[in-house]
N, C-alpha and C positions, 0 to 999 in steps of 0.2 A: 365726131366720127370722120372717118378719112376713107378713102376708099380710087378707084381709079375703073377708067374703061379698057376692057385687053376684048379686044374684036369686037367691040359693042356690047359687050355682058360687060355689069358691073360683077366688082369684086372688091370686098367691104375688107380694111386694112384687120388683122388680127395679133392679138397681142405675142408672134414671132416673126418674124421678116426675113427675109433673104437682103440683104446689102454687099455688093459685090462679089466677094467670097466667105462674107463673114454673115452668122446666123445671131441676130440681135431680137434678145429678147426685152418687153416692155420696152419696146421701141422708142426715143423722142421724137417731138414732130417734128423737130431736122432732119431724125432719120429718116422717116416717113416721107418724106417733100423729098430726100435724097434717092427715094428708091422709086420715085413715079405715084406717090397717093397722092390726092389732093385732098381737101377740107368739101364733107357734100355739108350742101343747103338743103334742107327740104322745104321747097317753094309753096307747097299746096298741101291743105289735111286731105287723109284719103277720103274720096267719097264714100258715100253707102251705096255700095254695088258691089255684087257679086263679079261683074267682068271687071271691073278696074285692074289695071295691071301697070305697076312705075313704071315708068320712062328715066332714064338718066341722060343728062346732056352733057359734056363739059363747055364750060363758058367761064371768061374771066378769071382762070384760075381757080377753078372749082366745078367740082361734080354738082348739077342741079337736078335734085328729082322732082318730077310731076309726074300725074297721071293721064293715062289714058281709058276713054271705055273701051274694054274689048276689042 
């Protein structure tokens, strides 16, 4: 999964892209790394909680999500 932070909200890559001027579909991960996604990790299983809410961070080249309670 790929995805990238625009203001602090994540936004999960999906199978069409905007690259430059050109609209690329089934994107490779070149293109994808060429247009601002990165590779996420998911660092943590959700807990069992109704407040939990992801957190995404970028670090080292990659989106990492964790959670937070509430």
């Amino acid at each position: 999964m790929y995805g990238k932070l625009i203001n602090g909200k994540f936004v999960s890559a999906t199978s069409r892209i905007i690259l430059g001027n050109r609209q690329i579909i089934n994107p490779t991960e070149a293109d994808l790394l060429a247009a601002g996604y990165l590779p996420v990790e998911f660092a943590t299983t959700m807990p069992v909680s109704d407040t939990a809410q992801p957190v995404y961070t970028e670090q080292n080249g990659k989106i990492v999500q964790t959670w937070s309670e509430g």
